[in-house]
C-alpha positions in Angstrom: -11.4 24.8 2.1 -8.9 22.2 3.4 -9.5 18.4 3.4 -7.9 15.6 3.9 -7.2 13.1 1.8 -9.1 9.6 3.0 -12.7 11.1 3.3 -12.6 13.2 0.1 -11.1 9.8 -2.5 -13.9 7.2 -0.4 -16.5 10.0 -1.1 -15.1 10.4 -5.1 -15.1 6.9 -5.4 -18.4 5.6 -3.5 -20.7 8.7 -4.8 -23.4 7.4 -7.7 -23.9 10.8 -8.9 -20.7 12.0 -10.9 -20.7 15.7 -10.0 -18.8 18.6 -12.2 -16.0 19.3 -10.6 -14.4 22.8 -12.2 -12.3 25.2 -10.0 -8.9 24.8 -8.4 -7.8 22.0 -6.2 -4.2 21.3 -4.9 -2.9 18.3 -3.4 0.0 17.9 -1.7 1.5 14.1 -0.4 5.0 12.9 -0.5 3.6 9.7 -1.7 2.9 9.1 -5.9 0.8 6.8 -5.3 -1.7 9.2 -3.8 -1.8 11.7 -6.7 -2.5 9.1 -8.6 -5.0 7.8 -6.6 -6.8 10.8 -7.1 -6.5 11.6 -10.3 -8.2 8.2 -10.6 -11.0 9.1 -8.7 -11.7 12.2 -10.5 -11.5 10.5 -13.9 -14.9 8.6 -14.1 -16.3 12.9 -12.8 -14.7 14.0 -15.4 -15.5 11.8 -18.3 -19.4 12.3 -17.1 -18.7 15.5 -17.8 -16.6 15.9 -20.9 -13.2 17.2 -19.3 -10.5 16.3 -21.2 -7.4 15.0 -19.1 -4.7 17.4 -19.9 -0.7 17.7 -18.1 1.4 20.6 -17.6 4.6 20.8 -15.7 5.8 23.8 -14.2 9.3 25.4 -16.0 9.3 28.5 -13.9 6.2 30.9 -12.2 5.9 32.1 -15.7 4.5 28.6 -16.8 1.4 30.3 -14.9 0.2 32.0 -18.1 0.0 29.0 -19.8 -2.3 27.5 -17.2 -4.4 29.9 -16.9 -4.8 30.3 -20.7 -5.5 27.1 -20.6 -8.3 26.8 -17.7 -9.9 30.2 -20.1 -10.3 29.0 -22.9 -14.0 28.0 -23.7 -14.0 26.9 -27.3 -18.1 25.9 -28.0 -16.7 23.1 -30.1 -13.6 21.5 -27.6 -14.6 19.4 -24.3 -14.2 21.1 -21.1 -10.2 20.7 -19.3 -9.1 18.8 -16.7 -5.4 20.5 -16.0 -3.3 18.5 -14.0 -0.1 20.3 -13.0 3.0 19.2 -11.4 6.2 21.4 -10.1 6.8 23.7 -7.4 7.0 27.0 -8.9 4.5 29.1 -7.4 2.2 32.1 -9.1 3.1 35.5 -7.9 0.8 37.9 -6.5 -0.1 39.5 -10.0 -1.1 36.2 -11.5 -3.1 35.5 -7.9 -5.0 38.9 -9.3 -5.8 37.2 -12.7 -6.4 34.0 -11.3 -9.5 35.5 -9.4 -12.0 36.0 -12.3 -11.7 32.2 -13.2 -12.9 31.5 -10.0 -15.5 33.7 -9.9 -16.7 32.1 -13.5 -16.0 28.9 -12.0 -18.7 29.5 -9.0 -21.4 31.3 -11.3 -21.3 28.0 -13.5 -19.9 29.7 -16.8 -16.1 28.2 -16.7 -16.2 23.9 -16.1 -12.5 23.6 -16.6 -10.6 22.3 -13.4 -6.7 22.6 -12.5 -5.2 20.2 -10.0 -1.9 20.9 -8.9 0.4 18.3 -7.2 2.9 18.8 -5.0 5.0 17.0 -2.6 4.4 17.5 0.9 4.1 21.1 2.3 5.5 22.1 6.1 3.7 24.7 8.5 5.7 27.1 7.1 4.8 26.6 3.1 1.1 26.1 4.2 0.6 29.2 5.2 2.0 31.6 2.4 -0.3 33.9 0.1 -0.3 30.9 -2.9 -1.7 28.4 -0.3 -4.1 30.5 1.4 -5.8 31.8 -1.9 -5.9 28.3 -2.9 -7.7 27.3 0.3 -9.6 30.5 0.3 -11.1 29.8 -3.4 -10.6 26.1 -3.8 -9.7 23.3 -2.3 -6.5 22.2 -0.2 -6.0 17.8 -0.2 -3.7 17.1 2.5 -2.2 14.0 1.1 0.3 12.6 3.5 -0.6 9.7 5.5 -0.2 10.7 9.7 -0.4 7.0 10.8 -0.8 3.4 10.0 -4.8 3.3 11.1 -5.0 5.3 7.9 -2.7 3.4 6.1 -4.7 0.2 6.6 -7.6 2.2 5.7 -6.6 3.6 2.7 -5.3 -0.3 1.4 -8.3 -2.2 2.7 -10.2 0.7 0.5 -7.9 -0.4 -1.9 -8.3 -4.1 -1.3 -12.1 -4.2 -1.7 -11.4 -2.2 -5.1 -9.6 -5.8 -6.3 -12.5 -7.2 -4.9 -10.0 -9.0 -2.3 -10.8 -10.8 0.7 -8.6 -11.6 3.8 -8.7 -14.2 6.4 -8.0 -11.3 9.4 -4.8 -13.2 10.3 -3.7 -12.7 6.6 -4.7 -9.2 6.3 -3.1 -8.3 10.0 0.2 -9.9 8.9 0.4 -7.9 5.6 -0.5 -4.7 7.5 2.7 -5.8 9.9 5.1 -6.8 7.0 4.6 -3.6 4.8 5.0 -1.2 7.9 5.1 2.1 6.6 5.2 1.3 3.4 2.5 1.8 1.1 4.1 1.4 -2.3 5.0 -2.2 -1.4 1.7 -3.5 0.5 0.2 -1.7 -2.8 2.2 -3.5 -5.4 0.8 -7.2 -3.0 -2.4 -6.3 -3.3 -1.9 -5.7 -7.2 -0.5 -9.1 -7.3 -3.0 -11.3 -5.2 -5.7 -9.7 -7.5 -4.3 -11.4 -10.5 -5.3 -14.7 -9.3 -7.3 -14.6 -6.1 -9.8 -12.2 -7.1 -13.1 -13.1 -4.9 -11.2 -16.0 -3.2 -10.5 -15.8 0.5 -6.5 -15.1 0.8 -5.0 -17.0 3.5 -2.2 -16.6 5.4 -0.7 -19.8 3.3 -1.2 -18.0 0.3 -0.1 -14.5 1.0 3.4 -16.2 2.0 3.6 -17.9 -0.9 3.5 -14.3 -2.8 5.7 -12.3 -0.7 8.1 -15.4 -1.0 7.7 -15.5 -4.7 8.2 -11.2 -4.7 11.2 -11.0 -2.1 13.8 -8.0 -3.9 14.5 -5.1 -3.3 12.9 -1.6 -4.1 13.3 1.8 -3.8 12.8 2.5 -0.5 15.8 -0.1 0.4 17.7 2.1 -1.4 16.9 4.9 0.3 17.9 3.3 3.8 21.5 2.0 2.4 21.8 5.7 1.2 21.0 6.7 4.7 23.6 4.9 6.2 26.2 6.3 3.6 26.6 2.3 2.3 27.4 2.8 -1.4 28.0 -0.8 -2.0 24.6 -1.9 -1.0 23.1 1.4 -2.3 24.7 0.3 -5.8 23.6 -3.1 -6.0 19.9 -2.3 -4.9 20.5 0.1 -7.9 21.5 -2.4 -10.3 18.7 -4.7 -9.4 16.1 -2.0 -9.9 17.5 -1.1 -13.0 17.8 -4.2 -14.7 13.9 -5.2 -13.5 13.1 -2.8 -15.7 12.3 -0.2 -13.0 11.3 3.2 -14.7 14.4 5.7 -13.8 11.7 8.6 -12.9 10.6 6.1 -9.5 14.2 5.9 -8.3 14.2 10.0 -8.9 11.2 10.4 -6.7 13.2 8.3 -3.7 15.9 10.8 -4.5 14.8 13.6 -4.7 12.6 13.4 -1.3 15.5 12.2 0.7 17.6 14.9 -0.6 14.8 17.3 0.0 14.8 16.2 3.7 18.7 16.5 4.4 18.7 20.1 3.0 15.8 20.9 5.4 17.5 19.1 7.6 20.7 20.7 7.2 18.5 24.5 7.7 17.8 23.8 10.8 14.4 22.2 10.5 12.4 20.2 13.3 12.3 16.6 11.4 9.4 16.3 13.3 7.5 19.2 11.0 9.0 17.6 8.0 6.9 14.4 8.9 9.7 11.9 8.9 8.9 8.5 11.0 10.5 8.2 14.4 12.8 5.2 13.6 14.1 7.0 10.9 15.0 10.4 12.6 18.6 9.5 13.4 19.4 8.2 10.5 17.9 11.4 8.3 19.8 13.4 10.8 23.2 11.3 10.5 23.0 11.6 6.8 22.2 15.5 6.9 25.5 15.6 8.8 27.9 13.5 6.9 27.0 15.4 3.9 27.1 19.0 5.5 29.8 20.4 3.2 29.0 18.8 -0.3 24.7 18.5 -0.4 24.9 22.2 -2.1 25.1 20.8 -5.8 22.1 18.3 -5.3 19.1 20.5 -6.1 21.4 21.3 -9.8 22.1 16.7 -9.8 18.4 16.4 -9.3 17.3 18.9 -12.6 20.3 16.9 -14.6 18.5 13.7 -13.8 15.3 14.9 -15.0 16.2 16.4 -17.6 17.6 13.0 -19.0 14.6 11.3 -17.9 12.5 13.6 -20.3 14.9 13.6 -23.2 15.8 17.4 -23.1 18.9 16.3 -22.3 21.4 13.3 -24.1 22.8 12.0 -20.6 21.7 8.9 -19.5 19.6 9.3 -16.5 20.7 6.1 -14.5 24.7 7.4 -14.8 23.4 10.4 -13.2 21.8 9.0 -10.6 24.7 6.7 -9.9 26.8 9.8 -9.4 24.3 11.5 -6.8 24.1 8.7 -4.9 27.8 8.4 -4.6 27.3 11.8 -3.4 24.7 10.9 -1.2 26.6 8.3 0.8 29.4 11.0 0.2 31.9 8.8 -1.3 34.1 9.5 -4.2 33.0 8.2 -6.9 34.7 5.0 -8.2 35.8 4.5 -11.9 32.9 1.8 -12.4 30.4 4.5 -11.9 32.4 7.3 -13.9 32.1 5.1 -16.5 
């Protein structure tokens, strides 16, 4: 089955009657913030219910067998699983095959364990391949990306009436206006106001007050000054994330879709199927053409960066990312970011 995301989290978060919710589900969003949304949704389901929140990450399609070990095993005397699972590897067809009687216990009742998977956003193209199709086919499929700003007000007025917020419309209109297109940032204002204005009315005198008080700079200005091949500004917005104690794994998220883009980009992709906003097009496709002849090591900078985020690897993740960004706005690195 395939829904989107908006009417499936109001109906997870307004419904009185927690229902089990076992089988597989697979959400895919370029935006965090909506995996997480979800996940939070579900959790109140699954503690009714006595699924235990458990992570995996994908290493390779072999991590496969340890999901589905997982989602099997029915120990009378451990709680049901919740498996939430992140990476792109994708099960082969032979592991689709073995997939199919956990389903089959999951619709007769007998197996209450339920895998999430998260991914980032999926073209035409990816939508359509065996993986997804069994996945629509036997579970569910969450489209997660937002497809215009009536849905992004929508999903943050949901969200404001969550902090038990109330807006003058004037207030609420500009906030809509300021944070166009960006959901992380009108997010982290509501997150704010609810601190102290909790079932006040927020004026437009107040909410100027806060994004006054909050004016810095985030991640995605650091995408836009990487756009534009400006490693100056790109390094200072760095800087400023860094030292405000900005977790490294956020800044590899803004990466890591940008570069994701420009190599789609650079294959000949319609940026209008990849879901990039039309004031950003030329600048997506400017970028994907200034880096033509050196975006082929990215994919390897972006595991690196991981990899030091998790500890697997001694590096230190923020000189990693220093050195993909200088890549990024393809300028040689300078000695104050070798070092």
């Amino acid at each position: 089955m395939l829904e989107r995301f908006l009417p499936l989290w109001t109906r997870l978060i307004d419904e009185k009657n927690l229902t089990n919710i076992n089988g597989v589900w697979l959400i895919h969003s370029d935006e965090p913030l909506i995996h997480q949304w979800l996940i939070d949704a579900l959790k109140p389901h699954y503690q009714a219910h006595h699924q235990q929140i458990k992570r995996m990450e994908l290493i390779s399609a072999k991590s496969w067998s340890d999901v589905l070990s997982e989602l099997n095993s029915l120990d009378l005397f451990a709680e049901n699983s919740a498996l939430i699972v992140t990476g792109k590897h994708k099960p082969d067809i032979k592991m689709l095959e073995k997939f199919q009687q956990f389903i089959q216990d999951s619709q007769n009742g007998q197996n209450s364990n339920h895998l999430l998977w998260c991914l980032p956003k999926q073209d035409k193209k990816s939508l359509s391949t065996k993986v997804m199709k069994f996945f629509e086919q036997s579970g569910l499929v969450i489209d997660g990306n937002i497809h215009n700003e009536e849905m992004r007000a929508t999903l943050l007025a949901k969200k404001a009436e969550q902090f038990q917020l109330n807006f003058e419309t004037d207030a609420w209109q500009f906030l809509i206006s300021h944070t166009q297109q960006n959901l992380l940032a009108a997010y982290q204002i509501l997150s704010q106001l609810s601190l102290s204005w909790e079932n006040q009315t927020i004026h437009l005198s107040i909410l100027n007050q806060i994004l006054q008080d909050s004016s810095q700079f985030d991640v995605f200005e650091l995408s836009d000054a990487m756009l534009l091949g400006n490693l100056k500004r790109s390094m200072q917005i760095l800087y400023y994330l860094r030292n405000s104690d900005i977790a490294p794994s956020i800044v590899l998220w803004t990466l890591s879709k940008d570069v994701q883009l420009i190599l789609q980009l650079q294959a000949g992709k319609n940026p209008y199927e990849l879901g990039i906003w039309k004031n950003k097009i030329a600048s997506y496709q400017t970028a994907a053409h200034r880096t033509q002849t050196i975006s082929q090591n990215w994919i390897h900078q972006l595991y690196q960066i991981d990899s030091a985020i998790k500890g697997i690897t001694k590096q230190n993740p923020w000189q990693l990312i220093k050195l993909l960004i200088a890549s990024f706005c393809h300028t040689p690195a300078p000695s104050f970011i070798k070092r």
